[in-house]
TIMI-501954 format. One line per field, with one value per residue (C-alpha): residue in three letters; x, y, z; residue number from 1. Coordinates in Angstrom, 1 decimal. Layout:
N
res [ALA_...]
east [X_...]
north [Y_...]
up [Z_...]
n [NUM_...]
***
This chain:
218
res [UNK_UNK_UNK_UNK_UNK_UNK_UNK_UNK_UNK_UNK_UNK_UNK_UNK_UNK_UNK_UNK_UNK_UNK_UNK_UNK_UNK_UNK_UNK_UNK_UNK_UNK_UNK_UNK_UNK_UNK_UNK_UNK_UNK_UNK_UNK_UNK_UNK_UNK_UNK_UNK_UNK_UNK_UNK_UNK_UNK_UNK_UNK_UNK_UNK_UNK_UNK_UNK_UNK_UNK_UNK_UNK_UNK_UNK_UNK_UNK_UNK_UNK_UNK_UNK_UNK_UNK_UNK_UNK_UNK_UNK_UNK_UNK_UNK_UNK_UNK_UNK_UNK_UNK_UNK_UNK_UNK_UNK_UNK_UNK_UNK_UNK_UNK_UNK_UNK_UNK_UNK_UNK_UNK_UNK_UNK_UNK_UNK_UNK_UNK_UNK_UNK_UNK_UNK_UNK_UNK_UNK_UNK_UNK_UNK_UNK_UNK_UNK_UNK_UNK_UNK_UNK_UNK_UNK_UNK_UNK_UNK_UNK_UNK_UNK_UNK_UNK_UNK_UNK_UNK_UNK_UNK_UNK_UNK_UNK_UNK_UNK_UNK_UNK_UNK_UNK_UNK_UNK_UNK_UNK_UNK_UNK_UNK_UNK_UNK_UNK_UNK_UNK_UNK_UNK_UNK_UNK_UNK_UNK_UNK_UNK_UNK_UNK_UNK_UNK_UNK_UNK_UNK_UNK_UNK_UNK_UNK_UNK_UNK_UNK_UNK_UNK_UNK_UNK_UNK_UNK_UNK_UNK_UNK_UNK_UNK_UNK_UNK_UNK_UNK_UNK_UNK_UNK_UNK_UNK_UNK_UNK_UNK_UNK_UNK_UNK_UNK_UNK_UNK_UNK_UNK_UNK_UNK_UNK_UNK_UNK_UNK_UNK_UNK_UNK_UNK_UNK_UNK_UNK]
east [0.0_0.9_0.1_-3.4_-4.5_-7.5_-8.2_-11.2_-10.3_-12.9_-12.6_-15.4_-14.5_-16.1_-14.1_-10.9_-12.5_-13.3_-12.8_-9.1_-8.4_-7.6_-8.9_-11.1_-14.2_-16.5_-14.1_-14.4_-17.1_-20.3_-20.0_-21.9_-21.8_-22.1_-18.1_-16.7_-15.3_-12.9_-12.1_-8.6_-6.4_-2.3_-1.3_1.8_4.8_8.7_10.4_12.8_16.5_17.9_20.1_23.7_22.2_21.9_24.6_24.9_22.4_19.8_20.2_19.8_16.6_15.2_15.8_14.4_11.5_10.9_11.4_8.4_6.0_7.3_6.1_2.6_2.1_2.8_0.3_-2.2_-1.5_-0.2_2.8_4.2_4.4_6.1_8.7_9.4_9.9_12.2_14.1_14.3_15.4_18.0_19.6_19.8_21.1_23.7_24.8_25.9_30.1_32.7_35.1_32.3_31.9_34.3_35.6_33.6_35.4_36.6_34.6_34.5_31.1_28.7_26.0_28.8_30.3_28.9_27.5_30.2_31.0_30.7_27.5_25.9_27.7_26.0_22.7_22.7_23.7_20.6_18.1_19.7_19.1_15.8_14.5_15.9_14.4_11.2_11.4_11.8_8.1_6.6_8.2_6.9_3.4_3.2_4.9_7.9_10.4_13.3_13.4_12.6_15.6_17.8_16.7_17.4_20.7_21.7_20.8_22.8_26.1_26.1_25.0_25.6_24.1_20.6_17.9_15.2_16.9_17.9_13.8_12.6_15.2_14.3_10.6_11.8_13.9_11.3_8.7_11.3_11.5_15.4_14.4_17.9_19.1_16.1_16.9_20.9_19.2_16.4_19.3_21.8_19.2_18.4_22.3_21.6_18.0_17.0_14.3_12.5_9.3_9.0_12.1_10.6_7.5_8.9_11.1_8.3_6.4_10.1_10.3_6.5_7.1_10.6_8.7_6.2_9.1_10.7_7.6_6.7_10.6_10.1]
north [0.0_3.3_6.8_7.6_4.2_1.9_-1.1_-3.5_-5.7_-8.0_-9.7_-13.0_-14.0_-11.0_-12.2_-11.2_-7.8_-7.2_-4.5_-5.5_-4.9_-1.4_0.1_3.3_2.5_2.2_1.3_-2.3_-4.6_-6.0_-9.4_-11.5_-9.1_-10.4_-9.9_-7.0_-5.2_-2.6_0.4_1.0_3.5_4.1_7.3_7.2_4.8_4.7_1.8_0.4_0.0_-3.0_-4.2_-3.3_0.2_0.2_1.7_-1.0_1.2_0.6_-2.6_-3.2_-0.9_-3.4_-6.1_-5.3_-4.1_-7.4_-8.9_-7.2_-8.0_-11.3_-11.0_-9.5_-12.1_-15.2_-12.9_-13.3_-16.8_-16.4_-18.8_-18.9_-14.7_-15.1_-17.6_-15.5_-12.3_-13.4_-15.6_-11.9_-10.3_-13.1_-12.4_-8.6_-9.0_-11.7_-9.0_-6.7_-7.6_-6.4_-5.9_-3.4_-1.2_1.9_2.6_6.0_8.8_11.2_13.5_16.3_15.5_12.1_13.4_13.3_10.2_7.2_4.3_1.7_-1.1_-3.3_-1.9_-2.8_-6.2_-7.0_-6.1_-7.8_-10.6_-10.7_-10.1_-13.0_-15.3_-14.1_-14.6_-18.2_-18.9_-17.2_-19.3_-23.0_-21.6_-21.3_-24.7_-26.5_-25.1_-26.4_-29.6_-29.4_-31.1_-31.1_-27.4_-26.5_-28.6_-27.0_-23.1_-24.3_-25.2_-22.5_-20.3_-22.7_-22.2_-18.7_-18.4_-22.6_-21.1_-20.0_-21.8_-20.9_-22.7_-25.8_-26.0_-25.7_-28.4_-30.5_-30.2_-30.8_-34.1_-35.3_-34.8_-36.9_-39.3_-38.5_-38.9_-39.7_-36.3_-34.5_-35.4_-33.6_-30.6_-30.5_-31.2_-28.4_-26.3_-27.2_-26.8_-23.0_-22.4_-25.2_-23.3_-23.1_-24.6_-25.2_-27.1_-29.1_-30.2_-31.1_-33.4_-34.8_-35.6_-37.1_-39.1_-40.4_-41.2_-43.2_-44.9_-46.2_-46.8_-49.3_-51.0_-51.7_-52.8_-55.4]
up [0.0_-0.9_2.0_0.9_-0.3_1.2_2.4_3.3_6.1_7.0_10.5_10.0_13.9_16.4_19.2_17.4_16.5_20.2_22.5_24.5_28.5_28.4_25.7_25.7_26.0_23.2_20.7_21.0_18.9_20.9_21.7_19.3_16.7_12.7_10.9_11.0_7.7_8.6_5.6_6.6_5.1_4.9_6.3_6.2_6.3_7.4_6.0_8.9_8.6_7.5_9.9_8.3_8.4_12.1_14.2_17.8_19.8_17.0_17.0_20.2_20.7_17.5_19.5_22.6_20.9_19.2_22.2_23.6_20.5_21.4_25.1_23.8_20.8_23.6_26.6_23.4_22.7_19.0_19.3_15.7_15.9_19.5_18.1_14.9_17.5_19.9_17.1_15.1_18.5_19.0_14.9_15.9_18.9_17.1_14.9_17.3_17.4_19.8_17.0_15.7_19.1_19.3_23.3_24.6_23.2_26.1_27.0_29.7_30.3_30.4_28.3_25.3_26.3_24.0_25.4_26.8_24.4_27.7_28.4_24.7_24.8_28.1_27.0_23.9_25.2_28.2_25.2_24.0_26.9_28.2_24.0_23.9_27.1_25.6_22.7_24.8_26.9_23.9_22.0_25.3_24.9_21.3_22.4_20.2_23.3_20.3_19.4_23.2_24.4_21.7_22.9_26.5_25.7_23.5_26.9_28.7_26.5_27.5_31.1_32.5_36.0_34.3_36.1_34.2_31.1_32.9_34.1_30.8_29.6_31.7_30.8_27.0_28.1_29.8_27.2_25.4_27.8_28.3_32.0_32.5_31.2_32.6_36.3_35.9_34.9_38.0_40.6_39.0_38.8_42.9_43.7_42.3_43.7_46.4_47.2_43.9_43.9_40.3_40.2_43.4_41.6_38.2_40.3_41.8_38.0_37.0_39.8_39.0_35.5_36.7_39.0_35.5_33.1_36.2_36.1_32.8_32.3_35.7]
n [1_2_3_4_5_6_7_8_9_10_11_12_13_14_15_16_17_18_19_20_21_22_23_24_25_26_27_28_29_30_31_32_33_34_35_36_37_38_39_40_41_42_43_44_45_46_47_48_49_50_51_52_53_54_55_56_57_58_59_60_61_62_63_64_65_66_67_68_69_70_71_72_73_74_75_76_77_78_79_80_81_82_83_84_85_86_87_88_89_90_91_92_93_94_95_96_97_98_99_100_101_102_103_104_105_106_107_108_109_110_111_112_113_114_115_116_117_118_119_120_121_122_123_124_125_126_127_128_129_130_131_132_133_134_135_136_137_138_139_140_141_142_143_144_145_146_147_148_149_150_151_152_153_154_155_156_157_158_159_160_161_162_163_164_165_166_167_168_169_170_171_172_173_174_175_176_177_178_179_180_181_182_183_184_185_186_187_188_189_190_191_192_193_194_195_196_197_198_199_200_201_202_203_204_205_206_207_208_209_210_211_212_213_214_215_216_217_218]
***
């Protein structure tokens, strides 16, 4: 579409067309109602940079920003756009290199001081982690153990201490019946955190389905 252009948008399920929790009132659809056909027209439009445009500190504010359509697609249950937002945060935040960050120039004062390379680096790599870790939640709700596990683990080969990983991998293995493997991740996840009650519970399920699989092998 070009600025000025129309177009007819017709929404045949109400409920998607719906008034969300928030939203001024009145600008929602009543329940029930027949489909909805929406005349929508482009004001205007500002094509985003492609990444090898971006200097670090956009790249970074694109990725967190995908990361929180990503957190707002899963809160809505729409999986497949969750996945393909944190997985576009995670290539952004890939491309930003320490070889490419120049130190802070000096400066007399902090407002003209850039951003510290470490600083960047730091954050990148936490948008990283908490989007892989983003990525295994929603693998596990669609019941993909195999691409959960892997997301896990890439978390894993950058922060080995990072419960929440070695929960969700642990879920994954189990789901692939690697009970074996899913019982090292629960009790180095309880050497970190004893005291997390997630952890506590899935080793109580694991230890329930070990208990089955002896049995039907006796």
């Amino acid at each position: 579409m070009r600025a000025g252009e129309h177009a007819i948008v017709t929404v045949t399920e109400p409920v998607l067309a719906a008034v969300p929790d928030g939203a001024v009132a009145g600008t929602g659809v009543p329940a029930g109602a027949a489909p909805v056909v929406y005349d929508v027209m482009l004001l205007s439009f500002q094509k985003a940079k492609e990444k090898w445009e971006m200097n670090h500190q956009e790249k970074l504010a694109s990725a967190l920003a995908r990361k929180e359509k990503g957190n707002a697609a899963y809160k809505a249950g729409r999986l497949a756009r969750a996945a393909r937002q944190y997985n576009a945060a995670v290539e952004t935040a890939n491309s930003i290199n320490e070889g490419d960050l120049a130190p802070n120039p000096v400066s007399s004062t902090s407002e003209e001081a850039g951003p510290n390379p470490g600083s960047v680096l730091s954050q990148a790599k936490d948008v990283k982690k908490t989007c892989m870790n983003n990525c295994a939640a929603v693998e596990l709700k669609r019941q993909n153990w195999t691409e959960a596990a892997k997301q896990a683990s890439k978390v894993l080969e950058l922060d080995p201490s990072n419960v929440k990983a070695l929960y969700r991998r642990a879920q994954a293995r189990m789901g692939l019946a690697e009970l074996i493997e899913a019982e090292l991740d629960i009790k180095r996840g309880l050497l970190i955190e004893p005291d997390s009650t997630d952890l506590q519970a899935l080793h109580r399920r694991l230890k329930v389905q070990l208990r089955e699989l002896n049995k039907k092998e006796a």
